[in-house]
C-alpha positions as CSV (number, residue, x, y, z in Angstrom):
1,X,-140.1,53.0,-239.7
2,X,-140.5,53.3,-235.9
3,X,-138.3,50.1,-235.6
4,X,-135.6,51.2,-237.5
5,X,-135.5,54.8,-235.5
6,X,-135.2,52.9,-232.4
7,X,-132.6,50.4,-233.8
8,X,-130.2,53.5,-234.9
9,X,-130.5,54.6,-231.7
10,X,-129.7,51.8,-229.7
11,X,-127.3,50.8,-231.9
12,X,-125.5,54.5,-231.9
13,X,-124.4,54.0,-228.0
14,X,-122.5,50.5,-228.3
15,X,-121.1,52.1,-231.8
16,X,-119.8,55.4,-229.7
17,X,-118.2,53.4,-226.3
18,X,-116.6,51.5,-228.5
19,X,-115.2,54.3,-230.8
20,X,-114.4,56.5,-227.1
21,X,-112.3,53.1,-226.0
22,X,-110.5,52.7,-229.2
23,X,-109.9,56.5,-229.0
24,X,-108.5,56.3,-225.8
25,X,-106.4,53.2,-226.2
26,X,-104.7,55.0,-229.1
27,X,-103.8,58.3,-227.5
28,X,-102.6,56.1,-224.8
29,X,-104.2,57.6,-221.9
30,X,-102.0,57.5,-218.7
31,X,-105.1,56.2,-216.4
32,X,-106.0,53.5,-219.2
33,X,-102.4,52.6,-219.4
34,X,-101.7,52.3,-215.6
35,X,-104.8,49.7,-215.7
36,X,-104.2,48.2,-218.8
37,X,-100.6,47.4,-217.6
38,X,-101.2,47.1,-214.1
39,X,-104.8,46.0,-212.7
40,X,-105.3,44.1,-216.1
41,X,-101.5,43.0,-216.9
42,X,-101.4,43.1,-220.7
43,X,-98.5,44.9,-222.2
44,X,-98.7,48.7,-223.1
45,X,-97.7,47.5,-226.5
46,X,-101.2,45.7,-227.5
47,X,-103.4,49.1,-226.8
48,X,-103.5,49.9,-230.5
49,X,-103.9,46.3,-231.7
50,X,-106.8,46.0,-229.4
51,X,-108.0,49.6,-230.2
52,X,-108.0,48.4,-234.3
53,X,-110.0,45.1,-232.9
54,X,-112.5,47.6,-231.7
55,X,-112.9,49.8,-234.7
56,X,-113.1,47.0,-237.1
57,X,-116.0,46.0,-235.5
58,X,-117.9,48.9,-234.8
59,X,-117.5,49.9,-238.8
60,X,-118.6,46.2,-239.7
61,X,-121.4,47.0,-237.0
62,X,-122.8,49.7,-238.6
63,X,-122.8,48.6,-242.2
64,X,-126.0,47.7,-242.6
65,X,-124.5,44.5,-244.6
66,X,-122.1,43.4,-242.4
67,X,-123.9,44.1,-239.2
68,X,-124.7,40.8,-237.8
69,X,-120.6,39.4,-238.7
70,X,-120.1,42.8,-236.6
71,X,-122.3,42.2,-233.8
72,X,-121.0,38.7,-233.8
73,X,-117.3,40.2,-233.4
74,X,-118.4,42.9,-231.2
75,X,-120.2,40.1,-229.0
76,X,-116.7,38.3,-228.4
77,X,-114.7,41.3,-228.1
78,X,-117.3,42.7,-225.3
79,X,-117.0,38.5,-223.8
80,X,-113.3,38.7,-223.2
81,X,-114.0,42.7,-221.4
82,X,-116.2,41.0,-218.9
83,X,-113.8,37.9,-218.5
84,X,-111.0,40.7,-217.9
85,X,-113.1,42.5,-215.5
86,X,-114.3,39.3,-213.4
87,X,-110.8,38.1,-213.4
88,X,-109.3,40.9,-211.3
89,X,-112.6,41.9,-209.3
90,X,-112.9,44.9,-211.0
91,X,-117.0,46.3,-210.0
92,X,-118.2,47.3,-213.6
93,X,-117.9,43.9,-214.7
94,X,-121.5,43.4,-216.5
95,X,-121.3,46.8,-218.2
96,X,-119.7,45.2,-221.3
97,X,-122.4,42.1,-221.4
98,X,-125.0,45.5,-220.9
99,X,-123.5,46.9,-224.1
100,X,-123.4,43.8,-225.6
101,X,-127.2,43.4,-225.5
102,X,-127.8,46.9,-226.4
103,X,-125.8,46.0,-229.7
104,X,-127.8,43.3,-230.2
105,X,-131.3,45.2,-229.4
106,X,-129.6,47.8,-231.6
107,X,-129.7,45.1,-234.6
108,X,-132.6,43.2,-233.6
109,X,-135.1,46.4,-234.1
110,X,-133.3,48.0,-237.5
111,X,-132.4,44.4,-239.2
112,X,-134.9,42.2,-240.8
113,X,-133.0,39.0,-240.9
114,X,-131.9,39.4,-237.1
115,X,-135.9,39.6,-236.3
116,X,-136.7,36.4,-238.3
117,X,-134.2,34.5,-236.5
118,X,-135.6,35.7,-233.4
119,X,-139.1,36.3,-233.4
120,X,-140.6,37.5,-230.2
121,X,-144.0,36.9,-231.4
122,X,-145.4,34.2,-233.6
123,X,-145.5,35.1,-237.2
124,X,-148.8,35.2,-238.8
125,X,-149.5,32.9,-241.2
């Protein structure tokens, strides 16, 4: 049960950045459009598109069925953040690989399928 209290947990703060960025990208924040359309050059017209990308994963995340597929899409969408950030020098660029691993820690501790496919310790036989 202890695993599966931690694995909420961790898995609760990739969940809510995710849901705060896809917030924000649909209000269309002036600061996150001047960098979306400036520092980052993408067109003010893909914010929402992006910001649906973002909630479909973190609802496929957090159902329990679909969690790895989530974490899976989750794991590419957080990729192209850190190719985005490396490409114009911007200084958080490991902070979406960070929430990327907490994802996956978040999944590893409350999935059992995740654990078999990893296992950190032998299995006894």
């Amino acid at each position: 049960m202890f695993k599966v209290g931690v694995g909420r947990a961790l898995s609760a703060v990739p969940a809510l950045l995710m849901l705060f960025s896809a917030a924000m990208k649909f209000n269309h924040a002036p600061a996150l459009v001047a960098d979306w359309t400036g520092k980052f050059g993408f067109p003010e017209s893909t914010l929402s598109l992006i910001g649906v990308f973002e909630l479909l994963c973190v609802v496929f995340y957090l159902i329990p069925r679909t969690a790895v597929f989530g974490a899976v899409l989750m794991t590419g969408y957080l990729g192209g953040a850190v190719a985005t950030h490396v490409r114009v020098g911007d200084a958080p660029a490991m902070l979406p690989a960070l929430i990327g691993v907490v994802a996956w820690g978040g999944l590893y501790f409350r999935d059992e399928r995740v654990r078999a496919l990893i296992p950190f310790v032998k299995p006894r036989e």
